[in-house]
Every structure is written in structure tokens, then in C-alpha cells.
N, C-alpha and C positions, 0 to 999 in steps of 0.2 A: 438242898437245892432251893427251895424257898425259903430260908433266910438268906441265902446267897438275891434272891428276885426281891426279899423285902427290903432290905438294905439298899440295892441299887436304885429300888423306886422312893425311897423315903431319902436320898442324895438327888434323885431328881429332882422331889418337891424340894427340898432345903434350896437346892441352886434356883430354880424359878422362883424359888420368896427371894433372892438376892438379887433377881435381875429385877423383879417387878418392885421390891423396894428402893432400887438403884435409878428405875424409871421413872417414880414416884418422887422421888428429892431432884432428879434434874428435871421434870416437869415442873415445879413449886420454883427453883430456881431462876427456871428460862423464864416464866410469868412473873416474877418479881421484875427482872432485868429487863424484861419488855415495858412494865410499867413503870418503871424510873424511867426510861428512854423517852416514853411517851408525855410522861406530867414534865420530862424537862425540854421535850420540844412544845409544849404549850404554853410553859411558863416563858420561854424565847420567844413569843410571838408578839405585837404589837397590842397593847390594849387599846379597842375600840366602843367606844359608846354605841349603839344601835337602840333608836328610837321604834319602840312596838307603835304600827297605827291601831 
């Protein structure tokens, strides 16, 4: 009976390292993709001179 509990709880841990390393590569992912988005809507923008008083 407890191998039958160790097994099921060491398949749990195994599946939460798969989600949480699967959360982990699409979070790095979505921030790369949000930061091209961003440097290529600034590099779109008009360059202006602004004179500091």
C-alpha cells in the first residue's frame, strides 16, 4: 500500500515539474515577444530633438 501512495505522490511531483517547467518557457517566451513588440513600436516612432532647459 505504500508503494502503491509513493508512486502516485512522486507522478504527482514529476507532473507539477512539467507544468511548472512548461509555465516557465512560455513565460520567457511571452516577454521576449512582448519586447520585440515594444523596441519595434519605438523604433516606428518619429525621432525628435527635445531641447533640456
Amino acid at each position: 500500500m505504500k508503494s502503491k501512495f509513493a508512486a502516485g505522490a512522486l507522478s504527482a511531483l514529476i507532473y507539477f515539474q512539467g507544468l511548472l517547467g512548461f509555465a516557465g518557457v512560455a513565460t520567457v517566451l511571452l516577454k521576449e515577444r512582448a519586447h520585440a513588440a515594444d523596441t519595434a513600436y519605438h523604433d516606428s516612432l518619429p525621432q525628435i530633438g527635445i531641447v533640456a532647459l
